[in-house]
C-alpha positions as CSV (number, residue, x, y, z in Angstrom):
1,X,39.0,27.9,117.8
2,X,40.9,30.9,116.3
3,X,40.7,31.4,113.0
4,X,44.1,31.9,111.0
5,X,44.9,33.3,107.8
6,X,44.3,31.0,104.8
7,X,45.7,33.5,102.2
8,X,48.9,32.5,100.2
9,X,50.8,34.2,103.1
10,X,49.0,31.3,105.3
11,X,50.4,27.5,105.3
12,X,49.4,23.9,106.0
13,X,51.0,21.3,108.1
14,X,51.2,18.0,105.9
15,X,51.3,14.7,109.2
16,X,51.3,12.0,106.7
17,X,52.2,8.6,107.6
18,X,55.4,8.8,107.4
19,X,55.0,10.8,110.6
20,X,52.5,8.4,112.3
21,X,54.7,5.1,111.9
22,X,56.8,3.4,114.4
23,X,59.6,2.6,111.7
24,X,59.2,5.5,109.4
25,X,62.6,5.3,108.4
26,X,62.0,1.4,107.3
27,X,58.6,2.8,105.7
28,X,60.4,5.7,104.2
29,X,62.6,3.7,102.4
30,X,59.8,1.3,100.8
31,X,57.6,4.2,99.5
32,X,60.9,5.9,97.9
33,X,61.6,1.8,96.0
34,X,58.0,2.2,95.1
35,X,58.2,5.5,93.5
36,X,61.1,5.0,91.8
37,X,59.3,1.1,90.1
38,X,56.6,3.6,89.6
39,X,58.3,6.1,87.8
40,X,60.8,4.0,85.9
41,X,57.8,1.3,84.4
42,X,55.2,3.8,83.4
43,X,58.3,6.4,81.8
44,X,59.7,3.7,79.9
45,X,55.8,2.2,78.9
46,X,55.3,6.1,77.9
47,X,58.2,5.9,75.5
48,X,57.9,2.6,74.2
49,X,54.6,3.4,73.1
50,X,55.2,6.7,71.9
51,X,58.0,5.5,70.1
52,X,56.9,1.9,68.7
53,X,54.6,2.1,65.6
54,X,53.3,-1.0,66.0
55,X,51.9,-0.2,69.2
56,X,50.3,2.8,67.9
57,X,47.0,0.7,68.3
58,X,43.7,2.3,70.4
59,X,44.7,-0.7,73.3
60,X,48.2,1.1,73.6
61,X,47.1,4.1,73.4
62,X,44.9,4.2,76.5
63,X,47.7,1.9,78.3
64,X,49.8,4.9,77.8
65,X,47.4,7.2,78.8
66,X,46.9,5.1,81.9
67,X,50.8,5.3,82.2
68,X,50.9,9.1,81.8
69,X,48.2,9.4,85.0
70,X,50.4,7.4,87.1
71,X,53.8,8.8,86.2
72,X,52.2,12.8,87.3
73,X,50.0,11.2,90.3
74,X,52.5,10.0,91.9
75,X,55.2,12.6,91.5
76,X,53.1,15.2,92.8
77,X,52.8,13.3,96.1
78,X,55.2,11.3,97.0
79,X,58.7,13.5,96.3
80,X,57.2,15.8,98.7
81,X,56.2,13.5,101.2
82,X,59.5,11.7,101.4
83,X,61.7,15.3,101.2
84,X,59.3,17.0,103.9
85,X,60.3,13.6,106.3
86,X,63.9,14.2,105.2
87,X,64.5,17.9,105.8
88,X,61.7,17.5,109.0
89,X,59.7,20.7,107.2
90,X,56.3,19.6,106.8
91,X,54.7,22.8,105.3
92,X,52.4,23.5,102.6
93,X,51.8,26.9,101.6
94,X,47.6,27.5,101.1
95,X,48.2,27.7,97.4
96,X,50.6,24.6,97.0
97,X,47.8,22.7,99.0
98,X,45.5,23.6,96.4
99,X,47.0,23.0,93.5
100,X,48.0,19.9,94.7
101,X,44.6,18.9,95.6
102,X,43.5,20.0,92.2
103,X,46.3,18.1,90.4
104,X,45.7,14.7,92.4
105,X,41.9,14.9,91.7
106,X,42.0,15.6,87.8
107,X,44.3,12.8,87.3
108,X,42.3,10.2,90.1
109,X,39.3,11.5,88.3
110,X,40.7,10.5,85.0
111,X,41.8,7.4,85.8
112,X,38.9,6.6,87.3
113,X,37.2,7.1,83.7
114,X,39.7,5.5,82.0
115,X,40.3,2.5,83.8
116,X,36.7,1.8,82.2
117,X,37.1,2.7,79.3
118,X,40.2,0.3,78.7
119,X,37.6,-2.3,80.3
120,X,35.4,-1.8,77.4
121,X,38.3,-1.9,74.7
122,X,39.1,-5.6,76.7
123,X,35.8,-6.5,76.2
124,X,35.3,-5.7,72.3
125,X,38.4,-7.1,71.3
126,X,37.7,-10.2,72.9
127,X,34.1,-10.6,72.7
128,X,33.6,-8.9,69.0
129,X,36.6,-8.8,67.3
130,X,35.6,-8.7,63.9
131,X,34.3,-5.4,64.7
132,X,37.1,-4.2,66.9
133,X,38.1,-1.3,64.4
134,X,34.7,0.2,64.2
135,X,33.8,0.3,68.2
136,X,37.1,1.5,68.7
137,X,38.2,3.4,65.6
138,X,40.7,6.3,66.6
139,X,37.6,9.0,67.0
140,X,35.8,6.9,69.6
141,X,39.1,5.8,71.1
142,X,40.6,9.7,71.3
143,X,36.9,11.4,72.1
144,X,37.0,8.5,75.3
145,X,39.9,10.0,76.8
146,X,39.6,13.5,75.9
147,X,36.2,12.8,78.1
148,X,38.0,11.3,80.8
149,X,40.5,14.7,81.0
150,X,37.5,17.2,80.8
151,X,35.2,15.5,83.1
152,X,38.7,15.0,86.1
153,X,39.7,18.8,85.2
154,X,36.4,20.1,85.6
155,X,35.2,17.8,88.9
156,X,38.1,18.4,90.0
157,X,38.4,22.5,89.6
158,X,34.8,22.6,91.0
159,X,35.7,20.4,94.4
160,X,39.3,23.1,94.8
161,X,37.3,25.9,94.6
162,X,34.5,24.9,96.8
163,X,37.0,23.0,99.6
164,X,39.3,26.2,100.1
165,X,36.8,28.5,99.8
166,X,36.1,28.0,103.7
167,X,37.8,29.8,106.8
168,X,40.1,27.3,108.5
169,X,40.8,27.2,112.3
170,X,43.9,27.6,114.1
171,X,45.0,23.6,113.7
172,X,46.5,23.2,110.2
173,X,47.5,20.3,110.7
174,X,46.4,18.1,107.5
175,X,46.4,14.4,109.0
176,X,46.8,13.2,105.4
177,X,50.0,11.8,102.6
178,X,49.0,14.9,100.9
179,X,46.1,17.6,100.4
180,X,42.6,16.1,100.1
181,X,39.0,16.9,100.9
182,X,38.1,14.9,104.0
183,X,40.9,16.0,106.1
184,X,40.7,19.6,104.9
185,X,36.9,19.9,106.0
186,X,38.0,18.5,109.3
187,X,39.9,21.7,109.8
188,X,37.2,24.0,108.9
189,X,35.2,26.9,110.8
190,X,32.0,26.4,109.7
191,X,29.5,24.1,108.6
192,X,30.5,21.7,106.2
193,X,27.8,19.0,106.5
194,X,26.2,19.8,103.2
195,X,29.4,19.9,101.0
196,X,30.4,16.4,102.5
197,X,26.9,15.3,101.7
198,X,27.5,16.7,98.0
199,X,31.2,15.0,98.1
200,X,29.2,11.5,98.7
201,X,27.0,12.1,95.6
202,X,29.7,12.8,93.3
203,X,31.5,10.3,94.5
204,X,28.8,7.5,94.2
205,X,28.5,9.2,90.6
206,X,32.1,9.5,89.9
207,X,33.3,6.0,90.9
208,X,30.1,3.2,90.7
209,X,29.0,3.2,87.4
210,X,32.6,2.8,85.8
211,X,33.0,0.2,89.0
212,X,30.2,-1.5,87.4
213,X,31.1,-1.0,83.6
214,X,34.6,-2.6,84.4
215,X,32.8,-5.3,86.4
216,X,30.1,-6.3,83.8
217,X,33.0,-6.1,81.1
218,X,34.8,-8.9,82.7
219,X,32.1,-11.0,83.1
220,X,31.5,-10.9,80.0
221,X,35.0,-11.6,78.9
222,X,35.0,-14.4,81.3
223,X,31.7,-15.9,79.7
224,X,32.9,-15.6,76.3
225,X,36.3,-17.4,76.9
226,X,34.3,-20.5,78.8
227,X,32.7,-21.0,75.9
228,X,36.2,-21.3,74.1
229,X,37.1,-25.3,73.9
230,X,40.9,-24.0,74.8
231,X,42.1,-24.8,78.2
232,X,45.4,-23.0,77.7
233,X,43.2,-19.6,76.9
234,X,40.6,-19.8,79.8
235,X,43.4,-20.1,82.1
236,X,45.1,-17.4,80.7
237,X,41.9,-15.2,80.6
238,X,41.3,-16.3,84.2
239,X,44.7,-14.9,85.2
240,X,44.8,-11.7,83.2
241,X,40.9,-10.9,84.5
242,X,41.8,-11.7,88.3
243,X,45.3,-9.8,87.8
244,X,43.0,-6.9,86.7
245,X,40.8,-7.0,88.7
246,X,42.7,-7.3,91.9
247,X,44.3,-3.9,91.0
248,X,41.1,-2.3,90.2
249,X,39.8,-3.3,93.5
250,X,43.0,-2.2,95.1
251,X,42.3,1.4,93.0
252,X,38.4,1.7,93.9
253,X,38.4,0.3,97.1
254,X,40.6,2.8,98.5
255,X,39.0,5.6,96.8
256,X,35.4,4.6,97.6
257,X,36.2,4.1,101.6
258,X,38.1,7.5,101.5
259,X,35.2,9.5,99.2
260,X,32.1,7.4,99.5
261,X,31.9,6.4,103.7
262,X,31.3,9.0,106.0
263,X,34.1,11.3,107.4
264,X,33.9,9.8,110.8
265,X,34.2,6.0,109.7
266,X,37.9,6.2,109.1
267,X,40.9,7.0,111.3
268,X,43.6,9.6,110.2
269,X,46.0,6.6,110.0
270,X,43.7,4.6,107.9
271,X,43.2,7.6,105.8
272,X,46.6,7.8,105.0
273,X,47.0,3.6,104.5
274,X,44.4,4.7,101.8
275,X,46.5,7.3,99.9
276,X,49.6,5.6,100.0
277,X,47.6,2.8,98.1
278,X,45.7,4.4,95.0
279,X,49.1,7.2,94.9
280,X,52.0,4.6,94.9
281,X,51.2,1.1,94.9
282,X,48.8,1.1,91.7
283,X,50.5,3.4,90.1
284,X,53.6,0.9,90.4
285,X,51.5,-2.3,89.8
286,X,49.1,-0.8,86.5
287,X,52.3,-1.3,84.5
288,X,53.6,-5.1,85.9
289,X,49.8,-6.1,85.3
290,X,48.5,-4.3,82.2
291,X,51.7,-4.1,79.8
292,X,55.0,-5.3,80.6
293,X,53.6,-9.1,80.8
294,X,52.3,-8.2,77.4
295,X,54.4,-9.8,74.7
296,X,54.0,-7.1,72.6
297,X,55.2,-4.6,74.9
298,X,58.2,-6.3,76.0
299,X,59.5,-6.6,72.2
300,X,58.8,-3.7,71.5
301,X,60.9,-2.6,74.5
302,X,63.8,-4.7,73.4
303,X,63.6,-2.9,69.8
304,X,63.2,0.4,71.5
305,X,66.1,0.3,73.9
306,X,68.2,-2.1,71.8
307,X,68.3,0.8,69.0
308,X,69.9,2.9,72.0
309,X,71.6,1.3,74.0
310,X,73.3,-1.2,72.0
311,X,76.2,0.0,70.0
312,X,75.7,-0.4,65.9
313,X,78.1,-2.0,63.9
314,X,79.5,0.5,61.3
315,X,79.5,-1.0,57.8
316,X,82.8,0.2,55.4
């Protein structure tokens, strides 16, 4: 095929799913309620948390870090997607499919630290809380997601560069939700079968060993709490862990099919299920399952919007 020009003047053609659905109006409408939870739960968990003093603890903190990932993921996908359906305009200029490619892999490569790292708070505070505060005093707890930021900006600075570095062919037409690897080397002139083999290391890196640290974390949390001789608390461990859990596999499932498996094992549809799942609906769900069933949290909310919302009585 023909090459065509992949400077700025150049432009991408976004087919998400919302253009590969036969309601995409019905569909349209549930991704835009799901944003919307998704934005409101994690802005108001960023507030609370940033406002409350008493949640100014290293288990909030990484909650609202968690919460800050989701609020940009999200909004750097999904507006688009539902305004290019609107207007019918599906364009992406080559720069603005860059940068959002760059964006959406910092923060997935974040969280994908994070999500660990709030694993192992979990586990210290319930298997060794005598020594909570010195395994996570505020150095370990800040140098643990400073790391997570450095290693997602660099990874993902070093897989921008190297994706649009190569000469596209006359198709641009990105069968994704949004700008990502595997469909952008599907589009490309030449050979790409190293880089994807490169893409599978990096991804095996990136995502199974905090798969594994947030697996063996819960075990051990699970072990511990059997040993407890309160039924009320290993039911209430088993929940919280499984409620976890279930929205870590939903995050690392999604992202190991669409960054671990080969290219060819996936369809362009299921490639967009994918991204709709680890952009919109665990970015909505972190919040219901990590913090706003926390008792904590929810006082803290009340305290937080009753100081502003509710009128005070004036004393004379």
């Amino acid at each position: 095929m023909e090459r065509w020009n992949s400077s700025l003047g150049g432009a991408f053609i976004l087919v998400g799913i919302l253009d590969d659905s036969g309601s995409p109006e019905l569909l349209c409408v549930v991704i835009t309620v799901m944003y919307t939870l998704a934005l409101t739960s994690n802005g108001l968990l960023i507030l609370v948390i940033t406002v409350d003093r008493q949640l100014h603890v290293p288990m909030y903190l990484l909650l609202g870090q968690l919460s800050l990932i989701d609020f940009f993921l999200t909004s750097i996908v999904i507006p688009k997607a539902v305004m290019d359906f609107l207007l019918k305009d599906n364009t992406i200029s080559f720069g603005g499919c860059a940068l959002q490619m760059f964006l959406a892999l910092t923060l997935g490569g974040a969280e994908d630290l994070l999500l660990a790292f709030m694993a192992y708070d979990r586990y210290v505070a319930i298997c060794h809380p005598l020594n909570y505060m010195i395994y996570m005093r505020p150095s370990i707890c800040w140098l643990g997601v400073a790391t997570s930021w450095i290693l997602g900006f660099l990874s993902a600075l070093g897989y921008t560069i190297h994706t649009m570095q190569y000469p596209f062919c006359k198709s641009r037409k990105i069968r994704d939700l949004f700008c990502e690897i595997p469909p952008l080397l599907k589009l490309a002139c030449a050979d790409t079968s190293t880089y994807e083999f490169m893409v599978y290391v990096m991804g095996v890196a990136f995502l199974i060993p905090p798969l594994a640290t947030i697996l063996a974390s819960y075990t051990l949390i699970l072990f511990t709490v059997l040993n407890k001789p309160s039924n009320e608390g290993r039911r209430k461990a088993f929940v919280t862990c499984s409620s976890h859990l279930t929205v870590v596999g939903l995050y690392y499932g999604a992202l190991t099919v669409m960054f671990v498996l080969p290219s060819s094992y996936l369809t362009p549809k299921q490639e967009n299920i994918l991204s709709v799942f680890y952009t919109v609906v665990t970015p909505a769900l972190n919040p219901l399952i990590y913090s706003l069933r926390n008792k904590e949290v929810t006082g803290a909310l009340r305290r937080v919007l009753g100081k502003w919302l509710l009128p005070t009585e004036s004393t004379f």
